[in-house]
C-alpha positions in Angstrom: -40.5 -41.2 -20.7 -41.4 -44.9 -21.4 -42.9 -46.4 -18.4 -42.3 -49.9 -17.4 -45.9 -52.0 -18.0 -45.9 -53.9 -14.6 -49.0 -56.5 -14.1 -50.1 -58.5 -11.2 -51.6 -61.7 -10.6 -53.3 -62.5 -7.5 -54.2 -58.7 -6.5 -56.7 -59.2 -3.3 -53.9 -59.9 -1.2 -51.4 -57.7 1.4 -48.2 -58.4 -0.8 -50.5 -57.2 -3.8 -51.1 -54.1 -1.5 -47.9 -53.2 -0.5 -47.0 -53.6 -4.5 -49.5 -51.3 -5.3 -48.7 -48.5 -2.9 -45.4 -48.6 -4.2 -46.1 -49.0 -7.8 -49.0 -46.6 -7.9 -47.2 -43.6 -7.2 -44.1 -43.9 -9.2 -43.7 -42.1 -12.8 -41.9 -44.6 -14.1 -44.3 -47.3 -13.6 -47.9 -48.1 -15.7 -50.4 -51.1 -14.3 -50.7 -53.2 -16.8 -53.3 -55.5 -15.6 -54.1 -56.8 -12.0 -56.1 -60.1 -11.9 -57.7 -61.7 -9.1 -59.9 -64.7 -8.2 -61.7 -62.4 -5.7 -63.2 -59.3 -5.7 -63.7 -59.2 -9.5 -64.9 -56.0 -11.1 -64.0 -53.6 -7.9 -61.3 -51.2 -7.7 -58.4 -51.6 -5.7 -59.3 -48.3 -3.3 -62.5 -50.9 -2.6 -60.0 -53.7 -2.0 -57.3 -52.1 -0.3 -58.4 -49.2 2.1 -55.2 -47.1 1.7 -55.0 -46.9 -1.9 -57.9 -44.5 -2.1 -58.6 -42.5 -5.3 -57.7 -45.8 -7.0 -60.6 -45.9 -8.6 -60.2 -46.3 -12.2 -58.4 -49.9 -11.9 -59.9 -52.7 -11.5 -59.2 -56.1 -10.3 -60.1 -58.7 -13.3 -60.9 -62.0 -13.8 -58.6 -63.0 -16.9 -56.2 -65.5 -17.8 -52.3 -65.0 -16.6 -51.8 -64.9 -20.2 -53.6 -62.2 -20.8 -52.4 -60.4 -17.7 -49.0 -61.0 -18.6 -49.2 -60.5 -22.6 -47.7 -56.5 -23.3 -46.5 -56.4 -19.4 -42.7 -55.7 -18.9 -42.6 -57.4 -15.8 -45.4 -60.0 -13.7 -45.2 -60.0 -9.7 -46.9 -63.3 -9.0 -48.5 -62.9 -5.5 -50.5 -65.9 -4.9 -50.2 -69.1 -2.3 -47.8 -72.1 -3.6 -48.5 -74.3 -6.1 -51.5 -72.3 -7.5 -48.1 -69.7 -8.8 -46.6 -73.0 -9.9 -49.3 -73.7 -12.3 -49.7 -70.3 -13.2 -46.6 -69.6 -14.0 -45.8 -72.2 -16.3 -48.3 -71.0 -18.4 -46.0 -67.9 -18.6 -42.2 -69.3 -19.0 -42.5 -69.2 -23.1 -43.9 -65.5 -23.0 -41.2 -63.0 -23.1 -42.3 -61.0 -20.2 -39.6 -61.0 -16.3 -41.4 -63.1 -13.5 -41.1 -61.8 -9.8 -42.8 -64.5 -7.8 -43.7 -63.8 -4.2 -44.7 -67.5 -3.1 -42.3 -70.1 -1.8 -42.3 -72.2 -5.5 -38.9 -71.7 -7.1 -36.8 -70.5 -4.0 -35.8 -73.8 -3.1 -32.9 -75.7 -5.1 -33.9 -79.6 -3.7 -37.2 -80.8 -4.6 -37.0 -82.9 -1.5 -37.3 -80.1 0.6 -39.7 -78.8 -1.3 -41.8 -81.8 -0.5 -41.0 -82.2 2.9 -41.9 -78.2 3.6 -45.0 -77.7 1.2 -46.6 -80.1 -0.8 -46.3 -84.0 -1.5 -45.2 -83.1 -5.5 -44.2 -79.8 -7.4 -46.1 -78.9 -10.7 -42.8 -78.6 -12.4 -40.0 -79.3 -11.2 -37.4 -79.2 -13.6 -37.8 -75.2 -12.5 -36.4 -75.8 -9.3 -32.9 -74.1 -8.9 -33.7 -71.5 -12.2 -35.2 -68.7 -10.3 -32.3 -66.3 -9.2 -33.2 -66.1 -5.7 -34.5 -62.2 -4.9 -32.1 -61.0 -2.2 -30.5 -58.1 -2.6 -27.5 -58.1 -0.6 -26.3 -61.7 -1.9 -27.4 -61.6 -6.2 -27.5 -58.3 -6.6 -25.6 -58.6 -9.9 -27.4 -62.0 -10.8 -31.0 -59.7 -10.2 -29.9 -57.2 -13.1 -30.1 -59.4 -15.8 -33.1 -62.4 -14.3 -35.5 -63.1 -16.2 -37.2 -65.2 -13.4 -36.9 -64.0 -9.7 -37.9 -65.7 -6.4 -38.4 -63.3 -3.7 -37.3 -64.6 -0.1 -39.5 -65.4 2.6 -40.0 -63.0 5.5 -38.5 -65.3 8.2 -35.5 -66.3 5.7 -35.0 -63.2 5.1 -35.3 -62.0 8.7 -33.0 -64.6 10.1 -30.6 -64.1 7.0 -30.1 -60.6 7.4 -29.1 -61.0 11.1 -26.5 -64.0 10.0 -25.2 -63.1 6.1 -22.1 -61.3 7.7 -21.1 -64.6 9.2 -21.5 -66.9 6.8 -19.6 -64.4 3.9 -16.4 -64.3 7.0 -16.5 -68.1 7.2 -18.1 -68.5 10.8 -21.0 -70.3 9.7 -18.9 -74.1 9.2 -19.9 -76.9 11.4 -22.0 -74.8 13.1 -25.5 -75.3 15.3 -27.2 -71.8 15.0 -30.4 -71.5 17.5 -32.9 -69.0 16.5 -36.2 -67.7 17.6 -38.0 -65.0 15.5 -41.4 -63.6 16.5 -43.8 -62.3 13.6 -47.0 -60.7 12.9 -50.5 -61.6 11.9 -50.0 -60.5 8.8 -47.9 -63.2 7.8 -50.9 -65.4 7.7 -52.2 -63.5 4.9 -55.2 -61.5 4.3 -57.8 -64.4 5.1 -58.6 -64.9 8.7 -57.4 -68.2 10.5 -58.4 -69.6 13.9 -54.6 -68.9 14.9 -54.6 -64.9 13.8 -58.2 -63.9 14.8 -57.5 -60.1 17.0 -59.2 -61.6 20.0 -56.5 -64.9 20.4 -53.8 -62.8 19.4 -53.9 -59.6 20.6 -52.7 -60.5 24.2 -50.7 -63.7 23.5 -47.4 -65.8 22.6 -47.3 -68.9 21.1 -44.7 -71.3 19.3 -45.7 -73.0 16.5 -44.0 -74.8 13.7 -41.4 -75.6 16.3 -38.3 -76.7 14.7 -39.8 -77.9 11.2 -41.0 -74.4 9.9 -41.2 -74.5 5.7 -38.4 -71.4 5.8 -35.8 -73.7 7.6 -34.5 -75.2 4.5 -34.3 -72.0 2.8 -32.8 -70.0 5.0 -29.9 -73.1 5.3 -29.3 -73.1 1.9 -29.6 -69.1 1.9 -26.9 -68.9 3.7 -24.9 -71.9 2.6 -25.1 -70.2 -0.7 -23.5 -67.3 1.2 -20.5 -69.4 2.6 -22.0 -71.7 5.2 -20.3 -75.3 5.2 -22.4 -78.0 6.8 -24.7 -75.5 8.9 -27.3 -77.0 11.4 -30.2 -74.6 12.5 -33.0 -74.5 15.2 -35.2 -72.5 14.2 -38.8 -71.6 16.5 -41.1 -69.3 15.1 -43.3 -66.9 17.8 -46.8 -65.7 17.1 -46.7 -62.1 18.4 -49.3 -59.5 19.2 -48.9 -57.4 16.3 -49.5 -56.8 12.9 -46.8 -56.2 11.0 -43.2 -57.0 12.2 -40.3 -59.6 12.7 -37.6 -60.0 15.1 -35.2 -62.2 14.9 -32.5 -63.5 17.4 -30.0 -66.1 16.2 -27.4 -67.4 19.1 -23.8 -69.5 18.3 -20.8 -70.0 19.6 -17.6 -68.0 18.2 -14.1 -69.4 18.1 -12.2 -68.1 20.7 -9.9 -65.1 18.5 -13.3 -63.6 17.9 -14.6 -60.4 19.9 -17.0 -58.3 20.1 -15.2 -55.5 18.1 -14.2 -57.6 15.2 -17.6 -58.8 14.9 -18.6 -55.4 14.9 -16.5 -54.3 12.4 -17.6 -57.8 10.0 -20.9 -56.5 9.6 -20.5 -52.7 9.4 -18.0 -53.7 6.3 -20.4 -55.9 4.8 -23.7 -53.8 4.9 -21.7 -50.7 4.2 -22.8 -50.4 0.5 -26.8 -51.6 1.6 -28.6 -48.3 2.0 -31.7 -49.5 3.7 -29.8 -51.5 6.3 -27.9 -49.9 9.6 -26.1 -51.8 11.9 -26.7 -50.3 15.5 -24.2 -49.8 17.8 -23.2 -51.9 20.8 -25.7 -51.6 23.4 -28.4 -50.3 20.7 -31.2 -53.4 19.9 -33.0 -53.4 16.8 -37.2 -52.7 17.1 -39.9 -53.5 14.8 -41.4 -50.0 15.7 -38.4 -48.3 14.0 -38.8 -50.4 10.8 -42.7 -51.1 10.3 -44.3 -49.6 7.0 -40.7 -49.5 5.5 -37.9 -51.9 3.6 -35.3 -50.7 6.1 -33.7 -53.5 8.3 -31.8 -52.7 11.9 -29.0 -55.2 12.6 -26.9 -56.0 15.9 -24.6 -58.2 17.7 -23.8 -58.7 21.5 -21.0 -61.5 22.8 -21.1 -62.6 26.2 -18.0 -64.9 27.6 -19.0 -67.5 30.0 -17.3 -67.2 33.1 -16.8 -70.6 34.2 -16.0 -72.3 30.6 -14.7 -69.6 28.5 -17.5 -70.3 25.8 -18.0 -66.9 23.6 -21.8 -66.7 22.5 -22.7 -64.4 19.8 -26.4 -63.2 19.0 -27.0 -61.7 16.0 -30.8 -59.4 16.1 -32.6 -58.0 12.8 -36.0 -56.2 12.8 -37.8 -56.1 9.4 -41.6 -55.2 8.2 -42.8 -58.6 7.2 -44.8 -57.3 4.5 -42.2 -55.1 2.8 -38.0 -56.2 3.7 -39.7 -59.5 4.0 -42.5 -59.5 1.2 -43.2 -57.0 -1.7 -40.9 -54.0 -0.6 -38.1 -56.7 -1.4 -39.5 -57.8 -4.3 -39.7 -54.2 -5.4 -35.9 -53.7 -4.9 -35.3 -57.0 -7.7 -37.6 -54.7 -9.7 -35.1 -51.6 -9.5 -32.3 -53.8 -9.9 -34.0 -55.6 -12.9 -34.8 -52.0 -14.7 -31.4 -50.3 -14.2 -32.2 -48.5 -10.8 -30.1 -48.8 -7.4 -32.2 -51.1 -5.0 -33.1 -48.7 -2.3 -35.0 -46.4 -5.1 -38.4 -45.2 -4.0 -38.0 -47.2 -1.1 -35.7 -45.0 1.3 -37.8 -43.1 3.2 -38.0 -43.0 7.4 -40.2 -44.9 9.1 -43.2 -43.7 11.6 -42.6 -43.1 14.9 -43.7 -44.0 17.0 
């Protein structure tokens, strides 16, 4: 069998981790390369504590071009604008780009600006990437050269509101979400703001209302059939590792119920293996879906008693790291070499 040569740049980090442990024990799959700034020399079981008996590859200190040259396929898994710069010294090499950082998922270069730097190393690439979620470019994945994997809040968030938009209830519409998330979304080097000891027994806002995912998850889910969309979106610091709930709240025209809404997004995640949609009184948990791509999905509806008003909130669970990081990113690299999304990806979670 001829096994896809996969390299990684920027392999010190938890998205490089969770590649690896993938990656590492499929038989389709040879590593390439896997460079690093840190850690040069060591193996990734000296890196990454799970990946023990590892020991044979090593991170290196060599130029994306050499990481990328004879690779089928480079994950990209460093902070933005360092993957900016180091992917345009890979555009004129022949080998598919999955990029984990926040660089090419945005279409306007204002936003871009406004969310995460003053200027973009090149720009012109804005709008080229096919955007990495599954369950809206699943065709446009197949055949991407270049792939942007979604953030783990826009992905979140989308998950829990994609049904809407695709049935035309996201149009002049104010959706008002909270999402809590854990320390690992900081990434693997300690911050004042993730240290155990602050964290471990606290909530905290932050970002409030002008978090970089915002603009992607708008134009996520304009993309998806939203018309002129407004959302509030507060991000929670939670007491956890690994993890992200989301819970989005709108109002619903007054022909909508609870069952029909119901029904909307059992028919559109019907084909999406790694999703389930509970049932009505069931709420998703982060407990049920840590260590694994899978996502849980529900819907309640309350009508107001004294105006009539119908409120809809939409809930989704995912693992930050995986649905929301490098599992995801993994299911472009199915799609990309001819497998079904879920593959390698589908198995039960831990409990508890």
């Amino acid at each position: 069998m001829n096994k896809i040569k996969v390299s990684i740049i920027g392999s010190a980090g938890y998205g490089a981790a969770e590649l690896l442990r993938h990656l590492l024990v499929r038989d389709d799959v040879e590593i390439h390369h896997i460079s690093s700034k840190d850690y040069i020399g060591q193996s990734v079981s000296q890196v990454h504590r799970t990946l023990n008996g590892y020991d044979a590859l090593l991170l290196e200190d060599i130029s994306p071009k050499q990481c990328a040259t004879g690779a089928d396929i480079v994950f990209l898994a460093m902070p933005h604008i360092t993957t900016a710069k180091v992917a345009m010294e890979l555009f004129d090499l022949e080998v598919r780009i999955i990029d984990l950082s926040g660089d090419f998922r945005l279409e306007n270069l204002e936003d871009y600006i406004r969310d995460y730097a003053p200027e973009h190393p090149c720009s012109e690439r804005l709008g080229s990437f096919v955007y990495g979620m599954p369950e809206l470019y699943k065709e446009q994945i197949k055949t991407a050269k270049h792939v942007a994997s979604p953030g783990c809040f826009a992905t979140g968030i989308a998950m829990g509101l994609l049904p809407l938009a695709d049935a035309g209830l996201l149009v002049n519409t104010n959706v008002r979400t909270v999402a809590m998330t854990g320390s690992s979304g900081s990434g693997v080097k300690p911050q004042a703001g993730t240290h155990h000891a602050i964290r471990v027994n606290n909530l905290k806002a932050y970002k409030a209302l002008h978090h970089q995912h915002r603009a992607e998850i708008v134009q996520t889910l304009s993309n998806a059939g939203a018309s002129n969309l407004s959302l509030d979106f507060v991000p929670v610091s939670a007491p956890l590792a690994r993890g992200i709930l989301s819970i989005s709240q709108l109002d619903l025209p007054e022909n909508m119920d609870e069952s029909a809404i119901q029904s909307l997004y059992e028919d559109y995640y019907k084909n999406h293996n790694l999703i389930t949609v509970m049932k009505n009184g069931a709420s998703p948990e982060v407990v049920a879906v840590s260590g694994t791509a899978r996502v849980e999905v529900s819907i309640n509806v309350r009508i107001d008693e004294l105006t009539g008003q119908r409120t809809l909130c939409c809930s989704s669970a995912i693992d930050n790291l995986i649905k929301g990081g490098a599992g995801q990113a993994i299911q472009c690299f199915n799609l990309m070499t001819g497998q079904e999304a879920h593959f390698g990806l589908d198995a039960p979670g831990l409990w508890p």
